[in-house]
BAGUTOR-228936 format. One record per residue (C-alpha): residue number from 1; x, y, z. Coordinates in Angstrom, 2 decimals. Layout:
N
- k_X_Y_Z
- NUM_X_Y_Z
...
END
This chain:
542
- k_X_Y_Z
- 1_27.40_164.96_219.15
- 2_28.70_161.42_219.10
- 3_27.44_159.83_222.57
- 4_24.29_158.97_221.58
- 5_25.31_157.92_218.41
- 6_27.90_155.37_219.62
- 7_25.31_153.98_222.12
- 8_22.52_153.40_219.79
- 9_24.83_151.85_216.87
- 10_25.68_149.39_219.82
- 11_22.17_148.74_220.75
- 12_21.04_147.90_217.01
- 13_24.20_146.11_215.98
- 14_23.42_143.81_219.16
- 15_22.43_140.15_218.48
- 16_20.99_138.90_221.26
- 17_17.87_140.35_221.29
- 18_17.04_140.89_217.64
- 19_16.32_138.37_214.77
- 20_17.63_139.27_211.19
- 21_14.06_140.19_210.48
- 22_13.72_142.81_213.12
- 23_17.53_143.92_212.25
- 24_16.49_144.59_208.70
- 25_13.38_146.53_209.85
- 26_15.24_149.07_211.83
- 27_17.28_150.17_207.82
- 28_14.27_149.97_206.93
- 29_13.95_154.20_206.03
- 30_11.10_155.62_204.45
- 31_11.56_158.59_201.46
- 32_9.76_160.56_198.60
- 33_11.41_163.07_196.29
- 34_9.74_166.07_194.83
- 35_12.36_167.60_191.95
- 36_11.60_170.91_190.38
- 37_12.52_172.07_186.83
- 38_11.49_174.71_184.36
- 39_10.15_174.20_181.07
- 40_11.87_175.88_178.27
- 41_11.82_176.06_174.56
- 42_14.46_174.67_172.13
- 43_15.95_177.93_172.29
- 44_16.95_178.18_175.79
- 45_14.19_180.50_176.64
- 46_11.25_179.98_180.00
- 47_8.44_178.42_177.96
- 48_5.16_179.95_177.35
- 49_2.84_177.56_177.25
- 50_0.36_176.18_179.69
- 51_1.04_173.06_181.54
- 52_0.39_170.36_179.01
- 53_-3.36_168.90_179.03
- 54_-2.08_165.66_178.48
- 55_-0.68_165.47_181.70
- 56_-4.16_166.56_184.10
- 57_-4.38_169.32_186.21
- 58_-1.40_170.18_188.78
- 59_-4.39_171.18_191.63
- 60_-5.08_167.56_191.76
- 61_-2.54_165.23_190.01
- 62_-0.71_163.17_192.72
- 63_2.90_163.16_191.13
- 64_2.97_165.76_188.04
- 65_2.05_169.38_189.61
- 66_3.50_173.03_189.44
- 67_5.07_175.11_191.91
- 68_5.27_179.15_191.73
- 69_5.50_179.33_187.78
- 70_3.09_177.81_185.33
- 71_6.42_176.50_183.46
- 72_8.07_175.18_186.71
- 73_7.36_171.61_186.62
- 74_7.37_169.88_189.78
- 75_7.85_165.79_190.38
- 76_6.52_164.22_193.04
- 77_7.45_160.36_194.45
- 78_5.08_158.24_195.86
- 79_6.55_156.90_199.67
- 80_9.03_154.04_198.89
- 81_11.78_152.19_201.34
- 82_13.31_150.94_198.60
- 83_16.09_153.13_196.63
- 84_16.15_151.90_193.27
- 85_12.41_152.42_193.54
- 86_12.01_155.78_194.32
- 87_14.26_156.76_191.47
- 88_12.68_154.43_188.90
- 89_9.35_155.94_190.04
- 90_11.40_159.93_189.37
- 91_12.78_158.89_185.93
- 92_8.90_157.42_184.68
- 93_7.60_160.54_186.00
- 94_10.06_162.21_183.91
- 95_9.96_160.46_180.94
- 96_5.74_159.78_180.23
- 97_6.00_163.99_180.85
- 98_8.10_164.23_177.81
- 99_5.69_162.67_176.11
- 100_3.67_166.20_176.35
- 101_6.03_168.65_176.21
- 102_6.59_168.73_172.38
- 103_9.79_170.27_171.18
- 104_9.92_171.69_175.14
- 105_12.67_170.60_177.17
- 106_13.84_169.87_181.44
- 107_16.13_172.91_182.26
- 108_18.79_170.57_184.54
- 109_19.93_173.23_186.83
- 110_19.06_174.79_189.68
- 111_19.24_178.73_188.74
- 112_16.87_179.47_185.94
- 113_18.29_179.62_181.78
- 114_17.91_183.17_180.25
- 115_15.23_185.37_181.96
- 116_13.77_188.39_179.58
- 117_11.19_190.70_181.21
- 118_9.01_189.80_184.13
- 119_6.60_188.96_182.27
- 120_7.77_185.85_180.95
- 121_7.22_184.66_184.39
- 122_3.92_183.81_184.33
- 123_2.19_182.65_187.43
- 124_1.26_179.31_187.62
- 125_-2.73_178.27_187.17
- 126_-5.14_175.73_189.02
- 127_-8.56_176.84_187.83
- 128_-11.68_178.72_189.24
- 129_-12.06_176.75_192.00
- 130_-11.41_178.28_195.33
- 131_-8.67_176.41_196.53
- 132_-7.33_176.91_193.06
- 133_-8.04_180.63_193.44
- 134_-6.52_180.76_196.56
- 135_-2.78_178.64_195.37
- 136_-2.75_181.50_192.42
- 137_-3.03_184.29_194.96
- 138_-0.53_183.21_197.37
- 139_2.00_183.54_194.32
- 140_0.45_186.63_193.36
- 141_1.47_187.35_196.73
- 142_5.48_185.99_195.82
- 143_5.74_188.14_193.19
- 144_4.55_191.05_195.02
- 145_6.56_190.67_197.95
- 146_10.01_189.82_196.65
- 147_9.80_189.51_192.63
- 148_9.37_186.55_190.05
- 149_12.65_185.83_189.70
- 150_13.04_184.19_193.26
- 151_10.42_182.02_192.85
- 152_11.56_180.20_189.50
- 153_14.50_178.85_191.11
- 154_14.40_174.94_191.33
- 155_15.35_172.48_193.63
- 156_14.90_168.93_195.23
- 157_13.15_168.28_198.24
- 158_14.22_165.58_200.46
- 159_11.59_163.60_202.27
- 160_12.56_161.17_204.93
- 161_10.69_159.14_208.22
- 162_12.67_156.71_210.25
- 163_10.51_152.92_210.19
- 164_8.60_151.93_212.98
- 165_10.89_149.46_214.22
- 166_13.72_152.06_214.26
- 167_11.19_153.84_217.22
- 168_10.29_150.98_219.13
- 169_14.27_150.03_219.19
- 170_14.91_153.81_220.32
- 171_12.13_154.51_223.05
- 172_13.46_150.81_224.48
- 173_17.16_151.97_224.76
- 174_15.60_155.36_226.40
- 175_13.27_153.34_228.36
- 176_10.49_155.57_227.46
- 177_7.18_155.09_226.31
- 178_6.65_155.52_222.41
- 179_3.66_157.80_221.80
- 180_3.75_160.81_218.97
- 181_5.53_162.95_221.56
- 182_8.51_161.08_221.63
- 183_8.69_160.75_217.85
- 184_8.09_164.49_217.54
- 185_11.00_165.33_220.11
- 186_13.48_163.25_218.58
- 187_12.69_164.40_215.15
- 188_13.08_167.81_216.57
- 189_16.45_166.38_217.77
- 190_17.27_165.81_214.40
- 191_16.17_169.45_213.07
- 192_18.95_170.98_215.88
- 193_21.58_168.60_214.60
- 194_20.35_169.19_211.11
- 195_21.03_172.90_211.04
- 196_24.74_172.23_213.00
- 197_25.92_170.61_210.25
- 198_23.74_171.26_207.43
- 199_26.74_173.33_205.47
- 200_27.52_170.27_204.45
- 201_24.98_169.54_201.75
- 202_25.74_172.77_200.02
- 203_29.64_171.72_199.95
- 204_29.31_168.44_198.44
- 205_25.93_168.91_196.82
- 206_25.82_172.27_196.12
- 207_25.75_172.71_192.07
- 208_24.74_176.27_191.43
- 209_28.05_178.51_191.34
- 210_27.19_180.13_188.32
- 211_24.29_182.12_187.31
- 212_23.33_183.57_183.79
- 213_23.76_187.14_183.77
- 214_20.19_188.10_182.99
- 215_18.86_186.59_185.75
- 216_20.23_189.40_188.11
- 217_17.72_191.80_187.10
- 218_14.94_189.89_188.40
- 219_17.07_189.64_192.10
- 220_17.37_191.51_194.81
- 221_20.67_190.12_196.55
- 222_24.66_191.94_196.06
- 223_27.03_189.24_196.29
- 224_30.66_189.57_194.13
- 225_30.86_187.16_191.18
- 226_33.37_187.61_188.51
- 227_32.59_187.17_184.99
- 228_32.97_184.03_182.79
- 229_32.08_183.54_179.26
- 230_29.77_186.65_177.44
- 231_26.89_185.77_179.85
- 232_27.38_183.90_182.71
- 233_28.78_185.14_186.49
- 234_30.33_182.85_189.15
- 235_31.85_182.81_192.22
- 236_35.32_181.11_192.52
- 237_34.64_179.16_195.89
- 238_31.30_179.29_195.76
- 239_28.49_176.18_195.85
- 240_24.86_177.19_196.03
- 241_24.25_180.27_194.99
- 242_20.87_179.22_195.10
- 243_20.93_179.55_198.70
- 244_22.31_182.36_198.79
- 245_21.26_186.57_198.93
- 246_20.52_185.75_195.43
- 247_18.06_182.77_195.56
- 248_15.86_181.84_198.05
- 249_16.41_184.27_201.20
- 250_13.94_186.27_203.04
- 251_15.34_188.82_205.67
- 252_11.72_189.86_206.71
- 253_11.00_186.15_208.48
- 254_14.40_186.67_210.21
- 255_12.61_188.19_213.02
- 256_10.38_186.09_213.65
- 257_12.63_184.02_215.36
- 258_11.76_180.65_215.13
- 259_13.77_178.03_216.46
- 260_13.51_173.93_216.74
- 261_13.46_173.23_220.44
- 262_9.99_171.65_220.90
- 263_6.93_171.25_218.55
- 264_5.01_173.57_220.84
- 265_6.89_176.81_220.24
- 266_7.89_176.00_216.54
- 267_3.93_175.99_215.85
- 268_3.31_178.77_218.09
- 269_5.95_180.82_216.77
- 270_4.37_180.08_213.03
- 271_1.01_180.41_213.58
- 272_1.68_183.97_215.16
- 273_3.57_184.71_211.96
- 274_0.54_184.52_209.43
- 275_-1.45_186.56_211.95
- 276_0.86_189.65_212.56
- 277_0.60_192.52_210.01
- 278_3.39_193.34_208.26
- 279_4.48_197.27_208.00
- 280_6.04_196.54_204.53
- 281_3.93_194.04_202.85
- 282_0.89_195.84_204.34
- 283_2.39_198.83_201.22
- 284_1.20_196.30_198.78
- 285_-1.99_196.63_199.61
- 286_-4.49_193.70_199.53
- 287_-6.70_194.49_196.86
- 288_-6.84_197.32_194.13
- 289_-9.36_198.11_191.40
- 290_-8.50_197.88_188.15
- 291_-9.06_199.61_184.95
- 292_-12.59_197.82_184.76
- 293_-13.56_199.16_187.83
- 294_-13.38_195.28_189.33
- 295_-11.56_194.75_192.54
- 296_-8.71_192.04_192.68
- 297_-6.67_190.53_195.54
- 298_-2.82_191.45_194.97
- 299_-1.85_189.20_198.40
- 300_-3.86_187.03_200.47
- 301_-3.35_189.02_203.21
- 302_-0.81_191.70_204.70
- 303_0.42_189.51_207.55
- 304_4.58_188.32_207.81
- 305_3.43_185.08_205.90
- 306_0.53_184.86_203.77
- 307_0.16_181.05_204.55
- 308_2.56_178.71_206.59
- 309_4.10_177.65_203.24
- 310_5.74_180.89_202.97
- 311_8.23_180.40_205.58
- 312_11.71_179.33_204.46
- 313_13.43_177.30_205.74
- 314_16.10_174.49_204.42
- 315_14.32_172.09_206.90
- 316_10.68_171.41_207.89
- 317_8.88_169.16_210.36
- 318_5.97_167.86_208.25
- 319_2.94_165.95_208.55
- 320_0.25_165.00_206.04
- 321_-2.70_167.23_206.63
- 322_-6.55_166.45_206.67
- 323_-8.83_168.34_204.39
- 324_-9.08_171.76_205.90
- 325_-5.92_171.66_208.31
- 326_-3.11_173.78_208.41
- 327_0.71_172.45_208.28
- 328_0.66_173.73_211.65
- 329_-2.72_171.93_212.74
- 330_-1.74_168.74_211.24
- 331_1.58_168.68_213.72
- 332_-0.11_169.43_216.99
- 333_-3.12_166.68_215.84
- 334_-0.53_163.99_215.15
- 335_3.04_165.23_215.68
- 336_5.87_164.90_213.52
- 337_5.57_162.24_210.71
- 338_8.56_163.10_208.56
- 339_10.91_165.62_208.20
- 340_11.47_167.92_204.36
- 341_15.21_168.45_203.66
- 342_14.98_171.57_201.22
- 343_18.42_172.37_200.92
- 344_19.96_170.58_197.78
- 345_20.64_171.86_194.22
- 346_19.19_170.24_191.23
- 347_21.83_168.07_190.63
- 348_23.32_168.72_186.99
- 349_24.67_165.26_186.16
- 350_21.56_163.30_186.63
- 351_18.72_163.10_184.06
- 352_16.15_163.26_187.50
- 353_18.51_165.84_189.52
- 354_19.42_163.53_192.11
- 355_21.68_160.35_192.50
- 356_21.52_157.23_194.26
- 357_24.89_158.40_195.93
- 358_23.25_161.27_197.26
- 359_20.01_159.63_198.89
- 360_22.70_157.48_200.85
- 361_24.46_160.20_201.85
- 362_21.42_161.76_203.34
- 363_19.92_158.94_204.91
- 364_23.24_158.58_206.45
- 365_23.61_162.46_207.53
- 366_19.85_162.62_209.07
- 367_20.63_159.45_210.99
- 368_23.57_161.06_212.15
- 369_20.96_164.04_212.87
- 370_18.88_161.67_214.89
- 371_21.20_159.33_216.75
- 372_23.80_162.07_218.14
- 373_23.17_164.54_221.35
- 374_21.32_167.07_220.68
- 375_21.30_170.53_222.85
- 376_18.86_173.28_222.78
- 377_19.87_175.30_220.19
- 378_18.82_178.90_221.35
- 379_18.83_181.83_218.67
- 380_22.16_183.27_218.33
- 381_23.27_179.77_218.52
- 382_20.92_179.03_215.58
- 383_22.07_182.52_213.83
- 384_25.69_180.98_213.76
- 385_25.02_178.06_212.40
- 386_23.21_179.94_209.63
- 387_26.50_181.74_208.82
- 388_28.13_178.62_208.69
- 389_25.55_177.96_206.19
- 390_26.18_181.24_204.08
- 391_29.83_180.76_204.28
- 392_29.81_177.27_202.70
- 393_27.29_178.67_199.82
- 394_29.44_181.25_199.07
- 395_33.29_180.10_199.89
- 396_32.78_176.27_200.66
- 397_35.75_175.02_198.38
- 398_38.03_177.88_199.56
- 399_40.93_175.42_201.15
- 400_41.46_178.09_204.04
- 401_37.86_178.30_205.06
- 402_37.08_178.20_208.42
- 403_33.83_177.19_210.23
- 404_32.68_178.43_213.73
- 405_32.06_175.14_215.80
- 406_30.75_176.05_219.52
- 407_32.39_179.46_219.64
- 408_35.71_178.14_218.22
- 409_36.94_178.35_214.35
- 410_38.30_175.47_213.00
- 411_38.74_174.91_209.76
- 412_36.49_172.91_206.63
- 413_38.44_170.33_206.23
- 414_39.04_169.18_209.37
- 415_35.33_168.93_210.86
- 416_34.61_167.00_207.31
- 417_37.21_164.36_208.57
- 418_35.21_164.03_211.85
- 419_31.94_164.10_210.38
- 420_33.02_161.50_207.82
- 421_34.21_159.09_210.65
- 422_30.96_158.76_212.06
- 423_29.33_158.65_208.81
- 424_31.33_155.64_207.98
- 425_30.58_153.78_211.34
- 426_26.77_154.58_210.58
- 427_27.35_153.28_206.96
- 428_29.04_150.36_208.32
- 429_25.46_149.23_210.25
- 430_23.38_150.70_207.40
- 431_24.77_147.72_204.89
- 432_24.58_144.89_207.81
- 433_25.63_141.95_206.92
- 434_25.10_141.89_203.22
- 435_26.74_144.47_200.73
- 436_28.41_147.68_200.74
- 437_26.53_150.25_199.13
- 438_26.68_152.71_201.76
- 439_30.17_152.24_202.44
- 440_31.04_152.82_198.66
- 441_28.87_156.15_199.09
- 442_30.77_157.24_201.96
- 443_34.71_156.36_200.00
- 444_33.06_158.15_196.98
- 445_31.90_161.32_198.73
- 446_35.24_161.45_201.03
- 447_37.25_162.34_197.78
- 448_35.50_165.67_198.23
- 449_37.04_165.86_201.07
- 450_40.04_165.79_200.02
- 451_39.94_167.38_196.69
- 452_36.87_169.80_197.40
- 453_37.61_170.70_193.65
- 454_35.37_166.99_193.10
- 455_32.27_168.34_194.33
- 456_29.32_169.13_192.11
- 457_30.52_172.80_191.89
- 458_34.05_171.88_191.12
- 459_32.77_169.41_188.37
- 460_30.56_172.37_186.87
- 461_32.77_175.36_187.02
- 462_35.51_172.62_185.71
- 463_33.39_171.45_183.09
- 464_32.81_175.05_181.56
- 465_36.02_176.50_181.69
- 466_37.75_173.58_180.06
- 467_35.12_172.80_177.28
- 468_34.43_177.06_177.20
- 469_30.73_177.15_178.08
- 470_28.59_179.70_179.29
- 471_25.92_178.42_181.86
- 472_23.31_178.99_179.33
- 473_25.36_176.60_177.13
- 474_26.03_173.92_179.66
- 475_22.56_173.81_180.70
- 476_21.30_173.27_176.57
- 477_23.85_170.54_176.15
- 478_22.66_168.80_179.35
- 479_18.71_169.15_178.82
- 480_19.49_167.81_175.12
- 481_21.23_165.09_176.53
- 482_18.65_163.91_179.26
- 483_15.98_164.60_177.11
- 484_17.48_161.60_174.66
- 485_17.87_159.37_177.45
- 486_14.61_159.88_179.26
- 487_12.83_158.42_175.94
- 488_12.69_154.90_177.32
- 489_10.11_152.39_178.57
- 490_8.51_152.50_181.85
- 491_10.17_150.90_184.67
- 492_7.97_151.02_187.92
- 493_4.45_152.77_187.05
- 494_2.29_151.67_183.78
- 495_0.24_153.26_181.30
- 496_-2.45_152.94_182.85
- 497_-1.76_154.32_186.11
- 498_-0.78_158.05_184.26
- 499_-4.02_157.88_182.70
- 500_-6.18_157.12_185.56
- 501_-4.23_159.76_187.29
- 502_-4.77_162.49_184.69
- 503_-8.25_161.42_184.14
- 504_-8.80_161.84_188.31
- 505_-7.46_164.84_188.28
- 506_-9.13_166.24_185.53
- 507_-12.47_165.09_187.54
- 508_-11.66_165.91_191.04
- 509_-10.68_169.38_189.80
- 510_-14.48_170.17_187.56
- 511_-16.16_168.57_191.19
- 512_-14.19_171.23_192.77
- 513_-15.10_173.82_190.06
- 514_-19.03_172.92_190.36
- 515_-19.18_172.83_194.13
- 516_-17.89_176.62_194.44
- 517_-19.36_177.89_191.61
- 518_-21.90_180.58_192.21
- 519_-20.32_181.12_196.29
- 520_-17.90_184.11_197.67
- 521_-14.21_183.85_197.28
- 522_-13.87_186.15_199.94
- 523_-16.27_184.28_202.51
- 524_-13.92_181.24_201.44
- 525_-11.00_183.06_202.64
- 526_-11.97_184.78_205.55
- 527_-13.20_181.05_206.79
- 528_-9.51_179.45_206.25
- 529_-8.00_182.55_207.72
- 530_-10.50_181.86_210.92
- 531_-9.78_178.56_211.45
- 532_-5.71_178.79_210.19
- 533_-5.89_180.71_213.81
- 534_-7.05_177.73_215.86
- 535_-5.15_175.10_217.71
- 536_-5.85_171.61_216.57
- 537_-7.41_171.33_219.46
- 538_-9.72_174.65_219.31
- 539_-10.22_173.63_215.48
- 540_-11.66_169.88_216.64
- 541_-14.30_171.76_219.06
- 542_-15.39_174.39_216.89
END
């Protein structure tokens, strides 16, 4: 995977051609962060509460919304280039929501604090509109399909575009015109590489080895953990357990098969999954009647995925979509516009679950990703590097563990010292001519390497057997601790943009509410479900 990596290093670290300007456009990558975390009261408990008022209505609010749970907060970054900017933007986010939240605090890891009955888990809410309608009823859908406790798991999503001048200094070196189809094959590139080598997030970012006891009645996955502290299970090696049989898995979309050789048979491959029935989902039923004698959806439909959002997967393609369009649509209009890295852990020792260390680390991965060879990846190919995956989540710090690389086992530690090479040559052209940020990232991260104790699961499992805490407890001291530090001034937004924000919302969502009111839910959905079946193209005629 190193050819084209080596040649394209050479071509931007040339200075011939290229004026300082045009050199600092190429680093010039673009990112947003969206950070999950559940709400929960001073007692260590899922809060019960609505979403706080104060803060508008998560249908509509740009940057404060809610994912499966109506206690699962999710933060959402505007599109920065800047570092230090994207996290200032994460921590204000964090700290004006505080502000709402009363004696309600951040739960700062990734598996969820003490879970009592299901019922605690209450579904998120976004109002009587239909669209609002509709997001409740795809989690109806979840909960149905594989329980509540899944789907109040939090992590961090990734987002990350290479800059235009990046492009225009690739499709020259190929000597290829740049259109959307070369961006959209090279991101797809990146996707192949991406799942080769994505066990290593989970190794040195992984932070979920440990899981309070209680949770495991709400999941469905049997994986051996060992006991530690009155209520609190871990596994010695382990990393994610988020990503494992216990957190977000889903053995149904295994056969569907998709892979990440061209954009054509991704979205083909999709858009065939939320049209084919389902034998076990289609058990569920779609609606019932209830005790009233009233008939309510239980699932938006009985098909392998309700909507496109259901598939998982620690890496998406991703455009932004038009009123009306589908994920799917929105690639085949316009191609790929930026890629979604969903595979990291809230990380426990930041107040906003993710550190500046990190983002460097994953620029400096998916540019690895994008500038290295990279094959058709065919599906057993793309099975194996899945158990790669699966073995790092469960067994990543075991010092004897041993990856499968091409058909050939070779151990951990030694494809980390390769992949760290190339990360530092890529760091190297990342700082240029001024600083060393990226190189300090890459030193910092290497002791992980070599002590794999160091990593974000070593620290935790560390940090709770020498000061005697149960997860539970470790989580409390944390959320206390962040929730101290977040009570500071803002640093990039103002006052004034939250409350035009919250005020928009609040607006945008009663227009929504007027406009349906008084027309059919179910003519609503049987219209999206017609048109989620067309091409872009087919959609654009009709």
């Amino acid at each position: 995977m190193q050819t084209t990596l080596l040649k394209s290093l050479a071509h931007f670290q040339s200075t011939t051609e290229q004026s300082a300007a045009e050199q600092a456009a190429i680093r010039k990558l673009q990112r947003g962060i969206e950070r999950e975390c559940l709400r929960i009261t001073s007692e260590g408990r899922l809060a019960a509460t609505t979403h706080p008022i104060g803060l508008g209505k998560t249908l509509t609010h740009p940057h404060i919304t809610t994912d499966y749970a109506e206690m699962l907060l999710e933060f959402i970054t505007p599109v920065a280039s800047d570092i230090q900017v994207t996290l200032d933007q994460l921590t204000d986010i964090h700290s004006y929501t505080y502000r709402f939240m009363g004696d309600e605090l951040m739960w700062p890891l990734s598996m969820p604090c003490f879970v009592g009955d299901p019922e605690d888990i209450h579904i998120a809410r976004y109002g009587a509109s239909h669209s609002g309608r509709m997001k409740n009823l795809y989690r109806r859908g979840l909960t149905h399909r594989y329980g509540g406790g899944m789907q109040i798991i939090a992590g961090v999503h990734y987002n990350f575009s290479v800059p235009a001048a990046m492009w225009e200094a690739l499709a020259a070196e190929e000597g290829v015109q740049l259109d959307p189809g070369y961006i959209s094959r090279r991101y797809f590139g990146l996707i192949r590489n991406y799942k080769r080598v994505c066990w290593v997030i989970p190794y040195l970012f992984g932070a979920s080895p440990a899981v309070c006891q209680s949770f495991l009645d709400h999941a469905d996955g049997q994986i051996d953990l060992k006991p530690l502290g009155k209520g609190t299970l871990y596994r010695e090696y382990g990393t994610s357990l988020r990503m494992s049989d216990l957190g977000y898995t889903n053995k149904e979309q295994a056969d569907l098969q998709i892979t990440y050789n061209s954009l054509s048979d991704y979205v083909g491959r999709l858009r065939r999954a939320i049209t084919t029935p389902s034998q076990r989902f289609a058990r569920i039923g779609v609606k019932e009647t209830n005790a009233q004698g009233e008939t309510e959806y239980r699932q938006l439909n009985a098909n392998i995925l309700q909507i496109e959002n259901e598939f998982y997967s620690p890496i998406r393609p991703k455009r932004v979509a038009t009123s009306g369009e589908t994920p799917t649509q929105a690639l085949e209009r316009g191609g790929v516009e930026y890629i979604e890295v969903r595979a990291l852990d809230v990380n426990p020792f930041s107040p906003v679950g993710i550190s500046e260390g990190q983002i460097r680390m994953l620029d400096l991965l998916l540019l690895y990703c994008l500038l290295s060879d990279s094959p058709e990846l065919d599906w057993d190919a793309q099975q194996m590097t899945e158990r790669n995956f699966n073995k790092v989540v469960l067994d990543g710090r075991n010092p004897r563990l041993t990856l499968n690389d091409n058909g050939y086992e070779r151990p951990i530690s030694d494809w980390l010292e390769e992949l760290f090479a190339d990360l530092q040559a890529l760091a190297r052209f990342m700082d240029g001519g001024s600083g060393d940020d990226y190189r300090q990232s890459v030193a910092e991260h290497y002791k992980m390497v070599l002590n794999p104790e160091l990593t974000l699961s070593g620290q935790m499992l560390a940090l709770m057997r020498e000061e005697h805490l149960d997860n539970s407890h470790l989580g409390m001291q944390l959320a206390k601790r962040y929730r101290e530090e977040l009570q500071q001034p803002l640093r990039y937004f103002t006052e004034q943009q939250f409350e035009q924000w919250t005020q928009a919302s609040i607006d945008e969502q009663t227009a929504r509410e007027e406009k349906d009111a008084g027309t059919s839910f179910d003519h609503f959905l049987e219209d999206y479900f017609v048109k989620a079946k067309c091409t872009a193209a087919e959609c654009e005629k009709s």
